[in-house]
C-alpha positions in Angstrom: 10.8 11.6 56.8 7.1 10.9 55.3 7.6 9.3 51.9 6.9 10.6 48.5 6.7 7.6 46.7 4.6 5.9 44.9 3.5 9.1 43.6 7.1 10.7 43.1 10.8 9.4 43.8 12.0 10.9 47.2 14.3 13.3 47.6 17.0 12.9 50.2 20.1 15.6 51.4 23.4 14.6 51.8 24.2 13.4 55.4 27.3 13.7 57.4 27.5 12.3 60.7 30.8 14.6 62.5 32.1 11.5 63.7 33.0 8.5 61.2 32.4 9.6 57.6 32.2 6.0 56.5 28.7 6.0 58.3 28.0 8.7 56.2 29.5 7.2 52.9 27.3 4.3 53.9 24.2 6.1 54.6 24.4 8.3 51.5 24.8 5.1 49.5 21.4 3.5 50.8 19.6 6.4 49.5 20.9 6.7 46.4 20.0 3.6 45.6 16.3 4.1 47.5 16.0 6.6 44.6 17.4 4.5 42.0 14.8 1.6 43.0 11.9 4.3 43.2 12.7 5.8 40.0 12.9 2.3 38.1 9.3 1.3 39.7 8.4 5.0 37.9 9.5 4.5 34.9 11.6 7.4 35.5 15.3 6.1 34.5 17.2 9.4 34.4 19.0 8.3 31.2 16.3 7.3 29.5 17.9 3.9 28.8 15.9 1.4 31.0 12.0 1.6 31.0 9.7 0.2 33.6 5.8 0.3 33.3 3.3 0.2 36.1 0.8 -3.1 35.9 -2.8 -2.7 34.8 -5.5 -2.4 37.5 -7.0 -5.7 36.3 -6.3 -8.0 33.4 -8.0 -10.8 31.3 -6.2 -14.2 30.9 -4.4 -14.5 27.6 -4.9 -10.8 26.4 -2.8 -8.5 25.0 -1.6 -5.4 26.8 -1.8 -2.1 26.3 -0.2 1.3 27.0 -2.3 3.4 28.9 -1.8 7.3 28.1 1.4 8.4 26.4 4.8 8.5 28.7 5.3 5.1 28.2 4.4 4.2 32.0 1.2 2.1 32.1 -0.2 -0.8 31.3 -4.1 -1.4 30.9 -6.2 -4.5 29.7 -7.6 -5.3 26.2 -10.4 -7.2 25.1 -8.0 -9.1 22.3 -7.1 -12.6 23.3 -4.1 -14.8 22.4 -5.0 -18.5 23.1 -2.4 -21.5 24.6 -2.6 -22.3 20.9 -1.8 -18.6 19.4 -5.3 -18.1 17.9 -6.5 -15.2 18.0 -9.6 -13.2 19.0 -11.2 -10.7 20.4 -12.9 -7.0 19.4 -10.7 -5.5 16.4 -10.4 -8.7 14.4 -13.9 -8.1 12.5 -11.9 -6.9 9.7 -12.8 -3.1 10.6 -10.4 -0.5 11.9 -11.8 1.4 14.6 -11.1 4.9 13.9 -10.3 7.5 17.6 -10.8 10.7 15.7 -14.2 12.2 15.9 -16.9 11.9 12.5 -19.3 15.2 12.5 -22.4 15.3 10.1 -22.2 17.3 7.2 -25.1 16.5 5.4 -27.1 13.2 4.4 -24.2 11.6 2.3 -21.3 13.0 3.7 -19.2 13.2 7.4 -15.9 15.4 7.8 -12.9 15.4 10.6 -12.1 18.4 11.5 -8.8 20.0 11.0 -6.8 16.9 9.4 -5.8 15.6 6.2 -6.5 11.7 6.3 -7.7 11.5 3.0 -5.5 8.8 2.9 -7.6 6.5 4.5 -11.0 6.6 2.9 -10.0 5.9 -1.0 -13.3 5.5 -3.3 -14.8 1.9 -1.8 -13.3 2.0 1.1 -16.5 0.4 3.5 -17.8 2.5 6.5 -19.4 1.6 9.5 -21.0 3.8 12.4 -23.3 4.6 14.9 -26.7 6.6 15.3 -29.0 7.2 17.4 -28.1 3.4 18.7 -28.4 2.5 15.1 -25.8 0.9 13.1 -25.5 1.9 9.4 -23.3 0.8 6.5 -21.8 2.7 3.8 -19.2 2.7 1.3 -16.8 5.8 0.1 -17.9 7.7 -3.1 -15.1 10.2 -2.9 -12.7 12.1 -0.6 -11.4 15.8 -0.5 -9.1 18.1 2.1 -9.5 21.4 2.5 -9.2 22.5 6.3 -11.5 19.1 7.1 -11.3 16.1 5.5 -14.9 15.1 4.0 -16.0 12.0 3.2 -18.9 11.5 0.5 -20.9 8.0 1.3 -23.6 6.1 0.1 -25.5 3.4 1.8 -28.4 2.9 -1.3 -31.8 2.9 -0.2 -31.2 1.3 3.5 -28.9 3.9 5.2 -28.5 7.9 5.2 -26.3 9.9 7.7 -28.8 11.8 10.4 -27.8 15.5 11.5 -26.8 13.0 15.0 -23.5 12.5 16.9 -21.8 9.5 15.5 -20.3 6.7 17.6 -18.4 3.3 17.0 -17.1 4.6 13.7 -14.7 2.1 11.8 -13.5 1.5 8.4 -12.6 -1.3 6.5 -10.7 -2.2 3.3 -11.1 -5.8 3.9 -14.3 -8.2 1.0 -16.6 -8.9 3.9 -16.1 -7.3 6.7 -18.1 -8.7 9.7 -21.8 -7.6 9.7 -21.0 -5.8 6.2 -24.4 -6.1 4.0 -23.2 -4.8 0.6 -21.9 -7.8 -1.1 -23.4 -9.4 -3.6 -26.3 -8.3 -5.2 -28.1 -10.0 -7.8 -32.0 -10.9 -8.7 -33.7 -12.5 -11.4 -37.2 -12.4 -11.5 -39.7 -14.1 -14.4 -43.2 -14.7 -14.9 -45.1 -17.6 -14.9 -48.0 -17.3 -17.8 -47.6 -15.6 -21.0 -47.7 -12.3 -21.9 -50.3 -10.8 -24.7 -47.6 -8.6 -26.7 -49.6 -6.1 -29.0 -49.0 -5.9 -32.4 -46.1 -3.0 -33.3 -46.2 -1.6 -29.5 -43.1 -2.0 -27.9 -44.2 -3.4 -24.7 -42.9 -3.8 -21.3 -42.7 -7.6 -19.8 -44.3 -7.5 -16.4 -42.9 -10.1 -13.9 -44.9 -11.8 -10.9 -42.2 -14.0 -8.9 -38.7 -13.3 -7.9 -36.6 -16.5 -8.8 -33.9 -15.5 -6.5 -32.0 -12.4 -5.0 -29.2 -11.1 -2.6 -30.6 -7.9 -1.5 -28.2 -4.6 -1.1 -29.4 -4.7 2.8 -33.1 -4.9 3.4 -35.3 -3.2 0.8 -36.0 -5.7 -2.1 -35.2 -4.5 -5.9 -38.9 -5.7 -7.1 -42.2 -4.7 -6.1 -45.1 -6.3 -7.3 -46.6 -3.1 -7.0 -44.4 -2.0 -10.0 -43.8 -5.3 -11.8 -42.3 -4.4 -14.8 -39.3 -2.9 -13.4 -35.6 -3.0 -11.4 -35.0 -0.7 -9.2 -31.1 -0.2 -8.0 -31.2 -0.3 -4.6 -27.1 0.3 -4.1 -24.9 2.3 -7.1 -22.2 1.1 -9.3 -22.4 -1.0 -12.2 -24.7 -3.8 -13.4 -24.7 -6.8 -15.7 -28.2 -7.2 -17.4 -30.1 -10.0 -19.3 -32.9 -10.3 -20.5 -34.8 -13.0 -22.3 -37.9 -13.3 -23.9 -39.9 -16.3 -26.2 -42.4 -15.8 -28.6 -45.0 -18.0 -29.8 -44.4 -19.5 -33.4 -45.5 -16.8 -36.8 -43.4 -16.3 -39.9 -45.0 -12.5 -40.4 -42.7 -9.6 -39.6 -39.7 -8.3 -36.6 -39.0 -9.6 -33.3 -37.3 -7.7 -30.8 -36.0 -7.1 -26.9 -35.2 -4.0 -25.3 -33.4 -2.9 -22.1 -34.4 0.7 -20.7 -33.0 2.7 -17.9 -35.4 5.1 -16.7 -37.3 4.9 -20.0 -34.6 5.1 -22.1 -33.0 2.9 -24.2 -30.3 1.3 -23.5 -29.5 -1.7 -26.2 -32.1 -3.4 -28.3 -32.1 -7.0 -30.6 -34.0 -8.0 -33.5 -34.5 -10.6 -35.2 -36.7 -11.4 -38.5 -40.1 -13.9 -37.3 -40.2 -18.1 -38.3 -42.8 -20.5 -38.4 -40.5 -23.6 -37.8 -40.9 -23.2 -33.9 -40.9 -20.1 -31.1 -38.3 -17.9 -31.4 -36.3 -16.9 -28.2 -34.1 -13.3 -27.7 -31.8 -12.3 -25.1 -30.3 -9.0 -24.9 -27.6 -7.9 -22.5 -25.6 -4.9 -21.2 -23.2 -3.4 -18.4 -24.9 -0.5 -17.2 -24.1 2.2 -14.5 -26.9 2.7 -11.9 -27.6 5.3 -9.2 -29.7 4.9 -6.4 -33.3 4.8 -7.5 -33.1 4.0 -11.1 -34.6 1.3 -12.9 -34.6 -0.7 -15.6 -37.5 -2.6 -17.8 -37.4 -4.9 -20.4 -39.5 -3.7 -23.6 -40.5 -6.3 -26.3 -41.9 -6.0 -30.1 -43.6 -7.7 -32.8 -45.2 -7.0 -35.8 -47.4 -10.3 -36.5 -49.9 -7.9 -37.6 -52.3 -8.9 -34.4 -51.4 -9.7 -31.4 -48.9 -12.5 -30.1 -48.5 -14.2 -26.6 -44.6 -13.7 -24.8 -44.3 -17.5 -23.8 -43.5 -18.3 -20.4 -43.2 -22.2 -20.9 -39.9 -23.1 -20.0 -39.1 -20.2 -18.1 -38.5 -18.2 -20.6 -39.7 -15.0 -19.7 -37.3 -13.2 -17.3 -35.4 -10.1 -16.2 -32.0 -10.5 -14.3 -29.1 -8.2 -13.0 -26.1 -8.6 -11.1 -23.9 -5.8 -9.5 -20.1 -5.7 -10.9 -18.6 -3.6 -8.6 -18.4 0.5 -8.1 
């Protein structure tokens, strides 16, 4: 009889021999336990007690096995790797959570999966990760809602934006710094190096010409010297501002700094002028920024002419760092 296995158990009938029925007891036997043996290399245990799984086609020293489909009969190689001294590594251990159900495009901020409810997964900050066009972008999670789809509203600042493209390698991660992650801390102070003319009773704004230091959102920079007086939010949430300014020594009349967002006012401190030496004010505030605004530092006297902003000292700067979301 041509054989079935390995692709099925065989089947066999019962045989009887006319002549000695112990032959027969004896043949029976050896093929009920042919089909035992078959059905064990199978994984098919009638009684669903005892499991066997096939080996993988190939396999990596030191990795971790994996099921391959879902009856539980198959074994397949992985690209995560337990050492001879249990460390581990491998793909997976980035601190992102590679995610098997399919992103689509809704729009420029936003990506759904269809027909689910895993809302659950993506609450507000959770980070995102993906893939475009070959392109990998960064985001983090605005909000979440379900309704048929599950949608996911993102920002990635000024660097990313979703494209109307298939999306590939997509992951989340609820972990500080996930590997390759380039929204973490984002700070700039930038000053200038001469003074500063300040007209008399003009609220003014300083203009800067060097950035002292700064962690970038991704890759676009938060000052331009094309727009000097001003920082611009490259990556939303909210924002710890200083600002600091010195005047040169006069008795006569107000001094005062101002923080504006987008022109507006924001918080403001004055002080009454001195002779004795030059007077310095700082002014500070926790502001929430979106994408695109900016903020400028405005300053004031009333001398009655005009009076320089010092920069001796470095006294003359502008400064922010991102709190959070």
């Amino acid at each position: 009889m041509t054989t079935n296995f390995p692709t099925n158990p065989d089947t066999y009938t019962t045989k009887v021999d006319g002549v000695d029925t112990v032959m027969a007891v004896h043949i029976n036997d050896l093929q009920d336990a042919t089909t035992a043996i078959e059905q064990a290399l199978l994984g098919d245990i009638p009684d669903g007690n005892v499991q066997y799984v096939k080996k993988a086609a190939t396999s990596t020293d030191n990795a971790i096995p994996r099921f391959d489909g879902t009856d539980g009969k198959k074994l397949q190689n992985s690209g995560v790797i337990i050492n001879d001294s249990g460390q581990l590594s491998g793909n997976g251990l980035d601190g992102w959570i590679y995610d098997t159900d399919t992103w689509t495009y809704v729009n420029a901020t936003s990506f759904k999966i269809t027909g689910k409810n895993v809302a659950y997964r993506f609450p507000k900050g959770t980070k995102i990760k993906l893939v475009q066009s070959g392109v990998t972008k960064f985001f983090y999670v605005i909000a979440t809602t379900y309704s048929t789809d599950t949608t996911v509203t993102i920002t990635g600042g000024s660097d990313y934006t979703l494209a109307s493209a298939t999306i590939s390698g997509q992951a989340y991660s609820y972990a500080d710094t996930p590997q390759g992650y380039p929204f973490g801390t984002v700070t700039i102070r930038v000053e200038r190096s001469t003074s500063q003319s300040i007209p008399d009773n003009t609220w003014t704004a300083l203009s800067f010409d060097t950035i002292i230091s700064e962690e970038k959102p991704a890759t676009t920079s938060q000052w331009s010297s094309g727009d000097p007086t001003k920082l611009i939010c490259r990556l939303p949430g909210y924002y710890l501002i200083n600002a600091h300014v010195r005047f040169a020594a006069n008795e006569t009349g107000a001094r005062g700094i101002n923080l504006k967002k987008n022109g507006v006012g924001v918080t403001a401190t004055i002080i009454a002028a001195f002779s004795e030496h030059d007077p310095t004010i700082q002014c500070s505030t926790i502001v929430k920024l979106d994408t695109g605004d900016y903020v400028e530092s405005m300053c004031y006297q009333n001398s009655g002419a005009a009076l320089d902003a010092v920069a001796t000292s470095n006294n003359l700067f502008l400064e922010w760092i991102r709190l959070g979301i």
